[in-house]
N, C-alpha and C positions, 0 to 999 in steps of 0.2 A: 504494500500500500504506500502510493506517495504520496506527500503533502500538499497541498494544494502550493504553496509556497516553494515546492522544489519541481512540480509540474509546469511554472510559469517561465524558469530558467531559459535563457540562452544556451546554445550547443558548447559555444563559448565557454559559458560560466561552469556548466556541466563538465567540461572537460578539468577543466581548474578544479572543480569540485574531485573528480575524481583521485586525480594528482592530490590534492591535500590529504584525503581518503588514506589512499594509499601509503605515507608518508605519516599519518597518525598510526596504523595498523603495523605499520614498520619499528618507529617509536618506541608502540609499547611493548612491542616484542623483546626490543632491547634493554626498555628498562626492567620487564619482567626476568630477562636475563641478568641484567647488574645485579636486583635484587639477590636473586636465587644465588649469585656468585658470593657478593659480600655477604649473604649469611653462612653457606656451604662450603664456598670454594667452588673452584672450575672444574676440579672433576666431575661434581656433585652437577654442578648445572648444566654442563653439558650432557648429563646422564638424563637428566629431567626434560633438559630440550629435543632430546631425541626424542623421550617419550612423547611429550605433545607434537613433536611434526609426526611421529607415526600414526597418529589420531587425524591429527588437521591437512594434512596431503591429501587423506582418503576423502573427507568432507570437501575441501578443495576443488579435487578433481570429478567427485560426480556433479557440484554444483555447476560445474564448467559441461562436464557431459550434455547434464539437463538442459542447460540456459541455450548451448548454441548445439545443439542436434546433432551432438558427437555419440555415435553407437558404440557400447560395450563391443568388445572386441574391433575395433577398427583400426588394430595395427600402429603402424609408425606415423601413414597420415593425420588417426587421430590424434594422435601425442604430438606431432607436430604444429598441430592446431590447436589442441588445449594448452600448449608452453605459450603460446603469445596470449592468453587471456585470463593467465596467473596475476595475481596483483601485482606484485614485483616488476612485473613483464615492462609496468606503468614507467618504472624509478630506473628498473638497471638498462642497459645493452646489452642483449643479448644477439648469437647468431646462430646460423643452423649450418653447419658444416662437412663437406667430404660426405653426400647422398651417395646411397648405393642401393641396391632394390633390396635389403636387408637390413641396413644400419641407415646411423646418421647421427654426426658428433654435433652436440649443443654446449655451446663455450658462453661462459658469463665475462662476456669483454669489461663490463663498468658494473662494478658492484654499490651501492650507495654502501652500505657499513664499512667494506674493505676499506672503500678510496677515502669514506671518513677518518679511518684509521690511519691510514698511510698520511693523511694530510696533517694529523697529530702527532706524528712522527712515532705512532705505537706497532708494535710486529701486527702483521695479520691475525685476526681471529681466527684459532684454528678448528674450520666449520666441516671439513671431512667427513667425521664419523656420522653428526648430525645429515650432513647432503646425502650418504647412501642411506638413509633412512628416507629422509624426504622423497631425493628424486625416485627411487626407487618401487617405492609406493606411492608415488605417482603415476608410473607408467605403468605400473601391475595394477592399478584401478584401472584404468583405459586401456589396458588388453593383459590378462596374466602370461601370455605368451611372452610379451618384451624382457629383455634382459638387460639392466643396467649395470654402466660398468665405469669408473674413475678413470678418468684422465689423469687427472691432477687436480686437488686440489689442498686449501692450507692444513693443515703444516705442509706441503710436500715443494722441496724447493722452488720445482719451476713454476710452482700457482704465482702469480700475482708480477706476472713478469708481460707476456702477451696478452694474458687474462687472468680472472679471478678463480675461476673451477670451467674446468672439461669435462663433460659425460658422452659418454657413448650408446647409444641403444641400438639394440638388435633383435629382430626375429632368428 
């Protein structure tokens, strides 16, 4: 249900809208993360941010399925087509790289947290273990045949050099 007040909008303003959206939902994520960190530590919050991307990829990607008519089981097209209409999709660069009638490498060129970091002058967060959670059950909602696989990402040297994290998916 919209509000009469956000049905009135410009395509414009709507766009903006989105971007702030998405850039709050980013946010809290990370301050849900400091949280969990200065009470726990980083092993502890990184254990817990897996567990909720293991929850929220799934909700994620069917609410993506649903909204744009993407059919369970539809392969690499559909993962290809629900990677651009992640929230994130809004904030980071991302690209779809080296197709083949089987795979297809998706590289996170501009990360908003990372290059926040880097511009702090703080090491990369090291989001790895968390991303094979995420991305992973991501593409296993949009087809359990896909099989995901790390490029690179942080900790692993070459993340944050060309890009921020590399995945691979394949049938």
């Amino acid at each position: 249900m919209i509000s009469e007040q956000i049905s009135q909008l410009d395509r414009e303003t709507l766009e903006k809208m989105l971007v702030d959206f998405a850039k709050n939902w980013l946010a809290h994520d990370g301050l849900w993360f400091q949280a969990v960190e200065k009470q726990f530590g980083m092993p502890k919050a990184i254990e817990l941010d897996a567990e909720a991307w293991a929850t929220f990829t799934v909700l994620e990607a069917k609410r993506i399925m649903a909204l744009y008519d993407i059919p369970e089981g539809s392969g690499l097209d559909g993962l290809k087509k629900a990677l651009g209409f992640r929230l994130y999709a809004v904030l980071n660069k991302q690209e779809i790289r080296n197709e083949t009638e089987n795979s297809f490498e998706f590289y996170m060129v501009d990360c908003r947290v990372q290059s926040a970091r880097r511009r702090k002058n703080m090491p990369l967060f090291p989001c790895k273990s968390v991303g094979i959670v995420e991305y992973a059950g991501f593409a296993k909602t949009i087809d359990e045949r896909i099989r995901t696989d790390c490029i690179a990402c942080p900790p692993d040297p070459e993340a944050g050099k060309e890009f921020f994290c590399g995945w691979r998916f394949s049938i």
